[in-house]
C-alpha positions in Angstrom: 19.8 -1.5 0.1 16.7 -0.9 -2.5 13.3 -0.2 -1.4 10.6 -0.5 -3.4 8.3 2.3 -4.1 5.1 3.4 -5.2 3.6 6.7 -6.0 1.3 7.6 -3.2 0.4 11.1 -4.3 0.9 14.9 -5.5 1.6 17.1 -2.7 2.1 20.9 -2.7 4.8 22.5 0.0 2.8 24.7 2.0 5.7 27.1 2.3 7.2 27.3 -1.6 4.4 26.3 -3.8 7.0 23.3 -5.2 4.8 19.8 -5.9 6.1 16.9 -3.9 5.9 13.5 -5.1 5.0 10.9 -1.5 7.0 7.8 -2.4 5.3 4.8 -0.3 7.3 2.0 1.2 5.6 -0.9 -0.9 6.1 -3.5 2.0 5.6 -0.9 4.6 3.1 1.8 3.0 3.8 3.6 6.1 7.1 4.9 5.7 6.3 7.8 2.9 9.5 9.4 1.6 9.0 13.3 0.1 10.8 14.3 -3.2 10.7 18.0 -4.3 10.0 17.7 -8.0 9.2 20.1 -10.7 5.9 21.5 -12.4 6.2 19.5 -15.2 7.1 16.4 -13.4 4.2 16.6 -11.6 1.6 17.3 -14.0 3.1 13.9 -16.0 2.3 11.7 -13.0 -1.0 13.4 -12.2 -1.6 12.7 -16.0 -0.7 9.0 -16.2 -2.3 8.3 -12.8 -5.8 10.1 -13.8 -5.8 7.4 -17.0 -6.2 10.0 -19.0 -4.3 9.5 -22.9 -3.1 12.5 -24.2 -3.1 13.2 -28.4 0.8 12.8 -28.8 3.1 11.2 -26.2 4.7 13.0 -23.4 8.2 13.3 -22.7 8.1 10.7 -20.1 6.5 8.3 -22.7 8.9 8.6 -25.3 11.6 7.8 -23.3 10.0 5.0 -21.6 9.1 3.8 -25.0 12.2 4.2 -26.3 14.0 1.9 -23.2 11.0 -0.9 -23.8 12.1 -1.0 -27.6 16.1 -1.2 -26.9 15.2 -4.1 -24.2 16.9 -2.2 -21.5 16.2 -3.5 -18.1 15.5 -1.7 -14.7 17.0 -2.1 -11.8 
């Protein structure tokens, strides 16, 4: 079964220092599920949800660029 998510927000693991992404339940927003993720990782989400547009695209927006221009679909 899928379960459609959102980003909810940037956490930090009080014990390890590692950022965690909180993945909210869209239909239930109170069922959060944490995802360990990366440095870098984070910083690209904290970077495309501030609004902010950086000089030259990010890793994340090539790729997602290059999957909009091959018509590749998400499931």
């Amino acid at each position: 079964m899928m379960i459609e998510v959102s980003v909810k927000s940037i956490a930090i693991d009080s014990i390890t220092g590692s950022p965690i992404v909180l993945l909210a339940d869209v239909n239930n927003p109170n069922d959060i599920y944490p995802i360990w993720i990366g440095v870098a990782e984070a910083e690209g989400i904290v970077v495309k949800q501030s609004g902010f547009v950086p000089p030259r695209p990010l890793t994340y927006d090539l790729f997602k660029n290059t999957t909009l221009i091959s018509n590749s679909k998400k499931r």
